[in-house]
C-alpha positions as CSV (number, residue, x, y, z in Angstrom):
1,X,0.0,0.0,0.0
2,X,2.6,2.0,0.8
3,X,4.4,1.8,-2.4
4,X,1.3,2.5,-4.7
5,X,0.7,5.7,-2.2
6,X,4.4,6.7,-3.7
7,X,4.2,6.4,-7.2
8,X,0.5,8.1,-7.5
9,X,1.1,10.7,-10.3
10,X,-0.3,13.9,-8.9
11,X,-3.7,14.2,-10.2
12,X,-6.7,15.7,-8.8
13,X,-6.3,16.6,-5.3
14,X,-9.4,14.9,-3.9
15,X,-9.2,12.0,-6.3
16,X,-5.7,11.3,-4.8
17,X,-6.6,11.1,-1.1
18,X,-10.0,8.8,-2.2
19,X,-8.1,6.5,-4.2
20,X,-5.5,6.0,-1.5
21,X,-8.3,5.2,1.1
22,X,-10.3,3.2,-1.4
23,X,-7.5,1.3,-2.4
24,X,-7.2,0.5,1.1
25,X,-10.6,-0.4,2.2
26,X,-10.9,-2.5,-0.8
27,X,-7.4,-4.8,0.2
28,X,-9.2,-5.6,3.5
29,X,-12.2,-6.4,1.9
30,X,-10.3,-8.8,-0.6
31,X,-8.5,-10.5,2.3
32,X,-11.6,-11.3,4.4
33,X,-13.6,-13.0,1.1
34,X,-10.4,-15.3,0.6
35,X,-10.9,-16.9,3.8
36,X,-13.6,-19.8,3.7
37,X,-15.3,-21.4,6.0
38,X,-13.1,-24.3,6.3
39,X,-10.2,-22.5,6.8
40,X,-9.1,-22.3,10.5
41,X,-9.8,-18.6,12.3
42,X,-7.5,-15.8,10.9
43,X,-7.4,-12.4,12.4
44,X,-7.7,-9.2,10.4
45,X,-5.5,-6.6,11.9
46,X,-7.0,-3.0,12.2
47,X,-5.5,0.2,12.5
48,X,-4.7,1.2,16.1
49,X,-7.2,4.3,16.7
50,X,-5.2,7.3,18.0
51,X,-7.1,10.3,19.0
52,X,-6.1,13.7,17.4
53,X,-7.0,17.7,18.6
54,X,-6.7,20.5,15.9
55,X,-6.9,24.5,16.1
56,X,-10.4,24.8,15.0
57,X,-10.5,28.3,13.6
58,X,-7.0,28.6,11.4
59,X,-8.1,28.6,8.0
60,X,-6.8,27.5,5.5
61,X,-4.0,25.8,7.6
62,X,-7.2,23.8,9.8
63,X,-10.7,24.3,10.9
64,X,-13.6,22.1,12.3
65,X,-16.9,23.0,10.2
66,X,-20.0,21.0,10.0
67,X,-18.5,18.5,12.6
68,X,-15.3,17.8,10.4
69,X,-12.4,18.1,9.7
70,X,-11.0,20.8,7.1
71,X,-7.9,22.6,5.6
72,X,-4.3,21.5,4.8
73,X,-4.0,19.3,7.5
74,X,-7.1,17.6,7.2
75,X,-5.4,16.1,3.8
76,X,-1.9,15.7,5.1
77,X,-3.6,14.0,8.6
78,X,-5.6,11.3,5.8
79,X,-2.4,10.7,3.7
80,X,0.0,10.3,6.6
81,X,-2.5,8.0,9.0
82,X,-2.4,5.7,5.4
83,X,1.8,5.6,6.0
84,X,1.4,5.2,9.4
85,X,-0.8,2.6,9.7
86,X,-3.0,4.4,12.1
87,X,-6.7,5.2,12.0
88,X,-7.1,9.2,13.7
89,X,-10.3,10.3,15.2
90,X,-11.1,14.1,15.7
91,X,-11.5,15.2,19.7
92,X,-13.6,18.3,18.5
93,X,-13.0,21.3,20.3
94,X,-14.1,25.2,20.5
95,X,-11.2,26.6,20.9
96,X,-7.0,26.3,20.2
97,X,-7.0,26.7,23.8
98,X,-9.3,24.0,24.5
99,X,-7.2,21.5,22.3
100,X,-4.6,22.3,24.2
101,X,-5.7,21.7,27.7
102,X,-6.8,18.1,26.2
103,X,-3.4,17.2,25.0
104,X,-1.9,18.5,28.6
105,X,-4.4,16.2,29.9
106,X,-3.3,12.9,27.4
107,X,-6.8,13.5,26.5
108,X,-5.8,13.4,22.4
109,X,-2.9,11.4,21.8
110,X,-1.8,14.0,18.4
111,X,-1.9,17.4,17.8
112,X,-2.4,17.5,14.1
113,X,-0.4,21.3,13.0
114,X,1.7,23.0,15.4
115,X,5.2,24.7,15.9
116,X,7.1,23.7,18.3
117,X,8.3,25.9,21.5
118,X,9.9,25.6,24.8
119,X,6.3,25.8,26.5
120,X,4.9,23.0,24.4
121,X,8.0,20.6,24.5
122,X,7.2,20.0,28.2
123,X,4.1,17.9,27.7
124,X,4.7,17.2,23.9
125,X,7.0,15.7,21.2
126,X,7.5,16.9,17.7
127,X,8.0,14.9,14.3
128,X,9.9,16.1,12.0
129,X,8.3,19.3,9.7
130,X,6.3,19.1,7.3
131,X,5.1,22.4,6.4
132,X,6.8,25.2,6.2
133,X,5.2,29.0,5.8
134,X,5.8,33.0,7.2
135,X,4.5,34.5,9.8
136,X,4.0,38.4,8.6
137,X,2.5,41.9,10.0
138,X,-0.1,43.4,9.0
139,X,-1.0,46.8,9.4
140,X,-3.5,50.0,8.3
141,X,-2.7,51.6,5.2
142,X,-1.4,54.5,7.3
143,X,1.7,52.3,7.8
144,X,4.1,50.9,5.0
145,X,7.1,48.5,5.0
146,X,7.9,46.9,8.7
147,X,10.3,44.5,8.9
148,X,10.7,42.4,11.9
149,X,9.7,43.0,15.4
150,X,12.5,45.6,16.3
151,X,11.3,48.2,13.9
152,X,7.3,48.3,15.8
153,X,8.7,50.8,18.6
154,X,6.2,51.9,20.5
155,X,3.3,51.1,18.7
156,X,0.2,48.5,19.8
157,X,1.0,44.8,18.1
158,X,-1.6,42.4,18.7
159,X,-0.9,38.0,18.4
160,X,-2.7,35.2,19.8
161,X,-3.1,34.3,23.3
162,X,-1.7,30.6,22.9
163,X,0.2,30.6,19.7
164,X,3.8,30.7,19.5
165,X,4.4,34.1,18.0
166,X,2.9,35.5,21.5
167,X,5.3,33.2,23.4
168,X,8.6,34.0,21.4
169,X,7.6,38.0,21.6
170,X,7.3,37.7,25.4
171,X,10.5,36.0,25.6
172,X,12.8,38.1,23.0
173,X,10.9,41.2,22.7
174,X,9.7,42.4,26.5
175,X,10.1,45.9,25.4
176,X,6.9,45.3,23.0
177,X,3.6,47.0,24.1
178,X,1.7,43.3,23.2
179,X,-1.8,42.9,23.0
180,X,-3.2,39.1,23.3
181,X,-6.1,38.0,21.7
182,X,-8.3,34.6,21.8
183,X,-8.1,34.2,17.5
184,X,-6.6,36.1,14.1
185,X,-10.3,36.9,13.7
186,X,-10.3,38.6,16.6
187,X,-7.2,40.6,16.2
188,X,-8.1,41.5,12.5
189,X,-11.0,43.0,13.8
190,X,-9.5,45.0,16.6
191,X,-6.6,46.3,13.8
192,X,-9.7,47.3,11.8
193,X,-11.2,49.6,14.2
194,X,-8.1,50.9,15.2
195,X,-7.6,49.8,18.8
196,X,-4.4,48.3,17.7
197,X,-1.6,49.3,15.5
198,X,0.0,46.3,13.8
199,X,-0.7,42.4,13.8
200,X,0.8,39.0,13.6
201,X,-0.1,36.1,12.1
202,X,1.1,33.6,9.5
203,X,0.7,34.6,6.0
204,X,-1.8,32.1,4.6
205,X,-4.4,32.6,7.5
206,X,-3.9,36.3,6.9
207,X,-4.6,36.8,3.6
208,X,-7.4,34.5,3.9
209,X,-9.2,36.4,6.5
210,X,-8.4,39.8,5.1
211,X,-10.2,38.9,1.9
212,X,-13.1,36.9,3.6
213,X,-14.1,40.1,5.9
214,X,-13.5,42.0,3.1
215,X,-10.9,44.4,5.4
216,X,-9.6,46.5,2.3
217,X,-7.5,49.1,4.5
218,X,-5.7,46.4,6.0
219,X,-2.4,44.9,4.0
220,X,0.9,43.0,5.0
221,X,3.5,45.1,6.0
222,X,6.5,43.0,5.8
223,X,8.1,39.4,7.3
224,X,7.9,38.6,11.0
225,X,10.3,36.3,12.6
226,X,10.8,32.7,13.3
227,X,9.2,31.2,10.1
228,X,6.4,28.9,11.0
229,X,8.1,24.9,10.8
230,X,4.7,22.9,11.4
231,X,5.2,19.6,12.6
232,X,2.4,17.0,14.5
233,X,2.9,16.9,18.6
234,X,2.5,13.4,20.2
235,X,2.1,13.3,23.8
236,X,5.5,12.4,25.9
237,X,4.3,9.1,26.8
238,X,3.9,7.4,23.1
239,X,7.3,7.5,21.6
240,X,6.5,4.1,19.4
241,X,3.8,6.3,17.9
242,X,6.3,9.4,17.3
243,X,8.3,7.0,15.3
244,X,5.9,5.8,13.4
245,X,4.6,9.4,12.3
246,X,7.7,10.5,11.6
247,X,8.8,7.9,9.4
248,X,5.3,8.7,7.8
249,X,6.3,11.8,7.3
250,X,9.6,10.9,5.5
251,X,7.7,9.4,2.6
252,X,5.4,12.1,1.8
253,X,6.1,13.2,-2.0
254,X,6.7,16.5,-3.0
255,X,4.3,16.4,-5.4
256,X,1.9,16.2,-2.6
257,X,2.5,19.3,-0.8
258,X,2.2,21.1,-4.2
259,X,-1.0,20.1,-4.5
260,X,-2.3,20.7,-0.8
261,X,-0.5,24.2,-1.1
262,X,-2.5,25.1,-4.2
263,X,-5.8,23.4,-3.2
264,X,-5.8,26.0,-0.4
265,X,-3.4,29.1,-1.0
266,X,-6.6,29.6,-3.7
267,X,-8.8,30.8,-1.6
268,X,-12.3,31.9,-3.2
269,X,-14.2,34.4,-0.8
270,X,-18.5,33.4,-1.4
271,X,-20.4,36.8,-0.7
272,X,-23.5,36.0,1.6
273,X,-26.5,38.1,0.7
274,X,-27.3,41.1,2.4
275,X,-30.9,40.9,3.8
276,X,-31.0,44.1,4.6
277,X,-31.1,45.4,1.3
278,X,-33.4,42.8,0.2
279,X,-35.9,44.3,3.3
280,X,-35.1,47.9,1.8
281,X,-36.2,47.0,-1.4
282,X,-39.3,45.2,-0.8
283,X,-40.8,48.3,1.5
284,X,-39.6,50.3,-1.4
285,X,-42.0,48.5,-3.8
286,X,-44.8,48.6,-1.8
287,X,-44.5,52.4,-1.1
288,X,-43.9,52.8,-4.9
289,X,-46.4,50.9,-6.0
290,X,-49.0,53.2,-5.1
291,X,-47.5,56.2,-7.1
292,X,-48.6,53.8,-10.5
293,X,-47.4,50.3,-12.2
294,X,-45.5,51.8,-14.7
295,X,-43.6,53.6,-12.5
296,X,-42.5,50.7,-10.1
297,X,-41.7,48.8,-13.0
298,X,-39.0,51.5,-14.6
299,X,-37.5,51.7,-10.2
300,X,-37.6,48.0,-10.0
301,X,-35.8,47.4,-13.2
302,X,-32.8,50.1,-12.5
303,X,-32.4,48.9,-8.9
304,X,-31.7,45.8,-10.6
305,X,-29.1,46.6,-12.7
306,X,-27.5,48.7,-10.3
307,X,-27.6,46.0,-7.5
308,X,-26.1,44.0,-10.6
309,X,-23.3,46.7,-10.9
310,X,-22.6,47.0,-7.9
311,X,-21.6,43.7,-6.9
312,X,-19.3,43.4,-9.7
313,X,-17.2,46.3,-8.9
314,X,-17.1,45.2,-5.1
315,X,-16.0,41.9,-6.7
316,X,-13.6,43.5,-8.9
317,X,-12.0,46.2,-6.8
318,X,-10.9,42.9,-4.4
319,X,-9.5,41.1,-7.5
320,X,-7.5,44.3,-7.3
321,X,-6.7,44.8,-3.9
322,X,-5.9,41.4,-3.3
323,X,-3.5,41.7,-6.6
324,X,-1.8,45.2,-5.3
325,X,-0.8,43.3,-1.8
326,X,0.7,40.7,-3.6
327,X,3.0,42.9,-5.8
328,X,3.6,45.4,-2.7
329,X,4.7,42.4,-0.8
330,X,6.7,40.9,-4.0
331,X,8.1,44.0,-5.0
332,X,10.4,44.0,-2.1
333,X,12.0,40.9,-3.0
334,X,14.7,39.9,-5.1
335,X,13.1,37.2,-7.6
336,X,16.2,34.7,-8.3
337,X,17.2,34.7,-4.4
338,X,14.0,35.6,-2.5
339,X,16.0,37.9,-0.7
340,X,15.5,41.7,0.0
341,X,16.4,43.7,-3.2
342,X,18.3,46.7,-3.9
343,X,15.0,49.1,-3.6
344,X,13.9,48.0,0.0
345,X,17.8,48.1,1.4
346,X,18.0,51.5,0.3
347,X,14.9,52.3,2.1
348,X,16.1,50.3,5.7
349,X,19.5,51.8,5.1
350,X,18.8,55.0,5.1
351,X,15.8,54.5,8.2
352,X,18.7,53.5,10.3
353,X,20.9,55.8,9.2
354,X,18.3,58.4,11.0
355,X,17.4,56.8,13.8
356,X,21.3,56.5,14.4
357,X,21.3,60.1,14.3
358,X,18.6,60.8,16.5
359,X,19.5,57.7,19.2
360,X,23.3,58.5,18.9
361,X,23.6,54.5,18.2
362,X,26.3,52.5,16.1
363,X,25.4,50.9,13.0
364,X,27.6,49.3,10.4
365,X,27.4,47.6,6.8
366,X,29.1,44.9,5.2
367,X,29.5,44.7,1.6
368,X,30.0,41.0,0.3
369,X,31.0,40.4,-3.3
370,X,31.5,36.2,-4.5
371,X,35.6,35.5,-6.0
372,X,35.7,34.6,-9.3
373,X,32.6,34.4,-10.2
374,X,32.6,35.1,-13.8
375,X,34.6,32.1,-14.6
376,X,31.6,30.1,-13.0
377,X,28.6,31.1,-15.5
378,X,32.0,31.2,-18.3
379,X,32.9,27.5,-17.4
380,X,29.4,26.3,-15.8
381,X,26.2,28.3,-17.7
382,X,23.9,30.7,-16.0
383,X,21.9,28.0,-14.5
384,X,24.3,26.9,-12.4
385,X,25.7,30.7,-12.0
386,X,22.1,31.3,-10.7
387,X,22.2,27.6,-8.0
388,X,25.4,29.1,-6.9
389,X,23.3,32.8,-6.3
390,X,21.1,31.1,-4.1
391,X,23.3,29.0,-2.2
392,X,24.9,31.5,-1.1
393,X,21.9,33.9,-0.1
394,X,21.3,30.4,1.9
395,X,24.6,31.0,3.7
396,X,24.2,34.7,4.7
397,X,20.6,34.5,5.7
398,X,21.9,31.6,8.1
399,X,24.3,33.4,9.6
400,X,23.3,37.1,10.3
401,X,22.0,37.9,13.5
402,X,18.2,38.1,14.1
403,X,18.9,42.1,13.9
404,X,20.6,42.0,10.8
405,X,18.5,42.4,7.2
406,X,20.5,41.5,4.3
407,X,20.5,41.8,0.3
408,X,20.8,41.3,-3.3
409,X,22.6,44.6,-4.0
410,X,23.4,43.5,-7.7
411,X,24.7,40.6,-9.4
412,X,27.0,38.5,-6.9
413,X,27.1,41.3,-4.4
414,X,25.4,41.1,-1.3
415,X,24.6,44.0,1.5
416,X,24.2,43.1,4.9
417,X,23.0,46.0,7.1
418,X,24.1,45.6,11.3
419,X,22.2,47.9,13.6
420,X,23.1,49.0,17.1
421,X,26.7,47.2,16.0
422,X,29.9,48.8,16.7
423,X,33.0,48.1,13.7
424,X,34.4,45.5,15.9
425,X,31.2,43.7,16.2
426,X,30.5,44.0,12.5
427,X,34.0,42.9,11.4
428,X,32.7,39.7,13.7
429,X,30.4,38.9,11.9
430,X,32.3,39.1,8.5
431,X,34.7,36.7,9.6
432,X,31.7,34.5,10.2
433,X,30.1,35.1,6.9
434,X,33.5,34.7,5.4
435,X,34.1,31.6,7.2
436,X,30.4,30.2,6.3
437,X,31.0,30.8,2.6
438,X,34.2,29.2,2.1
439,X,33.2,25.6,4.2
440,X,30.5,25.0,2.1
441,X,30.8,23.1,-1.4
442,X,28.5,25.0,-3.7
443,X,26.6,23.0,-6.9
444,X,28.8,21.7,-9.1
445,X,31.2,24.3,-8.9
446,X,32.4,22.9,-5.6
447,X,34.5,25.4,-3.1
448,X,33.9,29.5,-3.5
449,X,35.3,32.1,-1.6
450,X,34.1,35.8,-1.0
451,X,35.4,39.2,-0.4
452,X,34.3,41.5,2.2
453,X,34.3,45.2,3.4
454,X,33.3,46.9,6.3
455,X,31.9,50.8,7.1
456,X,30.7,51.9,10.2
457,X,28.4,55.4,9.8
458,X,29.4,58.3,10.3
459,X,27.1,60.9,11.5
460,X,28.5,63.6,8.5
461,X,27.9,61.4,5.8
462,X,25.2,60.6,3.5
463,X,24.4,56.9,2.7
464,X,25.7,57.0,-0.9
465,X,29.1,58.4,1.1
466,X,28.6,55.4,4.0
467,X,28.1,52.4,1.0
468,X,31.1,54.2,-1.2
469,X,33.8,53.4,1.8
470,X,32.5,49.7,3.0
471,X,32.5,49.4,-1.3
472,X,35.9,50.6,-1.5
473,X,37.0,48.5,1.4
474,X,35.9,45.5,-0.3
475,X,37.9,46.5,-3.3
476,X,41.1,46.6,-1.3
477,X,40.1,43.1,0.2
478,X,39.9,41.9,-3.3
479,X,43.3,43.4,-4.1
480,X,45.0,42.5,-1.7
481,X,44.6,38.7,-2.3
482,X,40.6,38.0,-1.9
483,X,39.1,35.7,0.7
484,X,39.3,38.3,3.2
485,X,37.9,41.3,5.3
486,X,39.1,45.2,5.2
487,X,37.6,47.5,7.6
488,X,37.2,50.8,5.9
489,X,39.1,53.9,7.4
C-alpha cells in the first residue's frame, strides 16, 4: 500500500486522497472474502485508533466546520494516517486553547499542526516538519514596509493568546507593548477599528481572512520572525507512535505538498447576501407601487441593474486589492534569491541611518561580493551561476544575527545591514560570513570564496558616502589577495 501511495502521479487533489483510502478499504475487503469457511480462524488486523486535537479556527491551515475536519491538514492527517498505519479520530473542540488543555491532559494522543516551543515541549514531542510557511504583519494603510519585530517601537501589536508568535515575543521582545487576543479573527478585527496598531499572524491565514471580511484598509506590512516549521505533537508518553509518524512523514512526495498548497493558497471568498437590502427594497416596492405600475416597474428594473453593478465592482476592486498586496509584498523581493532587493535596502539603510542620528547609536554595513565568479557562468552556464546565487543567499541569511536584514545589492554582491553594532562587532560577523561561505561546497562548482568590506556610519555622511567606503573597502580586500575582510578607514 505503501508503495502505490508513492508512485501516484499527482492528479486531482481529492481524487488522490479517495483512491488511496479506497484502495485500502478495498485490500481488507479482498482479504476477508479469501478466507472460507473451512479454513481455521485468521485475524484481520486493524489500524490502532489514536485520537487527534486540531486548532479549530485557522483557515486555511485547519478548521472544524459542519462536525469535520478541514484545511491542509485535514489532507496531510488522511495521507499520513495511510503511512502510518494508524486510524485518527477528531477530539472536537471550540477553541485552540481547549485543544490544548486536552493534550496536557493525554486526553488526544496528536496534535495534528503546530510549531514547536519551549512551553509546548514540556508535555509534547515533535516529528519532524512538514510544512513550512511565514509569519507576517499586518497593518492599516497609514503604515508601509515593517520588517521584523524591532522596527514596531512603540506602537500596539496584537498575536494570539496561545500561539507561539505571542510566546517567542514575550520572551525576546519584552520591550513590546503586546496585546493578546483569543483568535486572528479577533485581532483583525480590533486592527480594523483601530484599537491596535499592527498584527501578527502567518501569512496564509492572513490573507485568507483579510479577503473573507472583506478588510480593504488592512495589508501585509512585511516578514515577522521565526518562520512557521509545522510539525504533529504526540504526547510524551507514546514515543513508538512518534516514530511511526515520523517515518510517515519521511515518505510524503513533493508532489503532494504542491497540491495541498495550491488546493488552499486559492482561496475563493462566497459573498452572503445582504438581507438588509433585500428588506429595503421590498418596502420600497410597496410604497412605490401606489404612485402607478409603470412607474414601479421602470425603479424596480434600474435597482436591478444597479444592484447587478454594484456587486461586480465590489467583486472587482478585491481582485484588485488582493493583486496590489501581492506585488507590494513581492516588489520587495529579489526574484532569483527571494531575498531583499536593492530598492527596499535603500529604504532600511537609510531608516537607520536616522534613527542613528537621533538615538546617537552604532550601526555598520558589510559589503559581500562572490571570487571569481565570472569564470563560474563562463565554465558552468547561468543556470548553475544562478544555484550558486542562491546557495549562497542560503549561507548569509543563516548566519546574520536576528537584527541583521540582508541583500541582493546587484549581481554577486550582497549587503548586509548591522544595527546597534559597533566596527568591531560587524567585522565579527564578516569573519563569520567569510568563514560560512568558504566551508560549504556549492553546486557543481564545488569550493567559493568571498570578499568583504566593512563601514561603520558616520554621523556627517550621506548613505551613498557610508556604501562608497565599505565598497571601497571591499575592493582593497579583493586586491590584496581576496578571501578576506578590510575595515574601511
Amino acid at each position: 500500500m505503501k508503495t502505490i501511495l508513492r508512485i501516484i502521479p499527482p492528479l486531482l487533489h481529492n481524487s488522490i486522497l479517495t483512491f488511496c483510502c479506497f484502495t485500502l478499504s478495498a485490500t481488507f475487503s479482498m482479504a476477508a472474502e479469501e478466507i472460507s469457511s473451512n479454513d481455521p480462524p485468521v485475524k484481520v488486523t486493524e489500524f490502532p485508533i489514536v485520537t487527534y486535537c486540531i486548532d479549530p479556527d485557522w483557515m486555511p491551515y485547519e478548521a472544524i466546520r459542519n462536525n469535520q475536519h478541514v484545511g491542509m491538514s485535514a489532507d496531510y492527517m488522511r495521507y499520513i494516517g495511510i503511512l502510518a498505519e494508524v486510524k485518527f479520530v477528531l477530539v472536537k473542540t471550540t477553541s485552540w486553547e481547549e485543544s490544548l488543555t486536552l493534550l496536557k491532559r493525554g486526553e488526544c494522543d496528536v496534535a495534528s499542526m503546530l510549531n514547536r516551543s519551549p512551553e509546548r515541549e514540556k508535555y509534547l514531542l515533535f516529528t519532524q516538519p512538514y510544512f513550512n510557511g511565514n509569519n507576517v504583519i499586518v497593518s492599516r494603510d497609514e503604515y508601509k514596509f515593517i520588517q521584523g519585530y524591532e522596527n514596531i517601537g512603540d506602537q500596539k501589536l496584537g498575536a494570539v493568546a496561545s500561539y507561539r508568535q505571542a510566546e517567542y515575543i514575550a520572551n525576546y521582545y519584552p520591550h513590546i507593548d503586546l496585546h493578546l487576543v483569543a483568535n486572528d479573527t479577533k485581532g483583525l478585527q480590533l486592527l480594523a477599528e483601530g484599537e491596535i496598531d499592527l498584527f501578527t499572524g502567518s501569512l496564509l491565514s492572513m490573507n485568507a481572512k483579510i479577503q473573507k471580511n472583506g478588510y480593504s484598509h488592512l495589508h501585509i506590512s512585511g516578514l515577522a520572525g521565526p518562520h512557521d516549521l509545522l510539525a504533529m505533537g504526540v504526547s510524551k508518553q507514546n514515543i513508538a507512535l512518534l516514530k511511526q509518524l515520523d517515518a510517515a512523514i519521511e515518505q510524503i512526495p513533493e508532489w503532494l505538498h504542491v497540491v495541498v498548497y495550491k488546493e488552499w493558497n486559492n482561496v475563493r471568498v462566497v459573498n452572503e447576501t445582504d438581507y438588509r437590502l433585500i428588506w429595503a427594497t421590498v418596502i420600497l416596492f410597496i410604497l412605490l407601487s401606489a404612485i402607478g405600475f409603470w412607474r414601479q416597474r421602470i425603479i424596480r428594473r434600474f435597482n436591478h441593474q444597479l444592484m447587478a453593478k454594484n456587486a461586480l465592482l465590489e467583486s472587482l476592486q478585491k481582485e484588485l486589492l488582493k493583486k496590489n498586496q501581492s506585488l507590494e509584498f513581492l516588489s520587495m523581493r529579489d526574484p532569483l534569491t527571494e531575498m531583499f532587493n536593492r530598492y527596499f535596502m535603500t529604504q532600511r539603510c537609510e531608516q537607520e541611518r536616522q534613527s542613528s542620528l537621533r538615538k546617537n547609536t552604532q550601526v555598520c554595513l558589510i559589503v559581500l561580493d562572490i571570487d571569481f565568479f565570472k569564470p563560474v557562468n563562463d565554465n558552468h552556464g547561468h543556470s548553475v551561476g544562478d544555484t550558486v546565487l542562491k546557495e549562497m543567499a542560503s549561507r548569509i541569511t543563516k548566519t546574520i544575527r536576528e537584527m541583521d536584514t540582508a541583500a541582493r545589492w546587484g549581481g554577486e554582491e550582497f549587503l548586509v545591514l548591522c544595527p546597534d553594532t559597533n566596527q568591531h562587532d560587524a567585522v565579527l560577523l564578516a569573519e563569520r560570513l567569510n568563514k560560512a561561505v568558504s566551508q560549504h561546497i556549492f553546486s557543481e562548482v564545488g569550493h567559493l570564496t568571498c570578499s568583504l568590506g566593512v563601514a561603520e556610519f558616520k554621523p556627517d555622511e550621506s548613505f551613498i558616502q557610508w556604501f562608497d567606503r565599505a565598497d571601497q573597502a571591499l575592493y582593497q580586500a579583493k586586491n590584496t589577495g581576496r578571501n578576506r575582510v578590510v575595515c574601511a578607514e
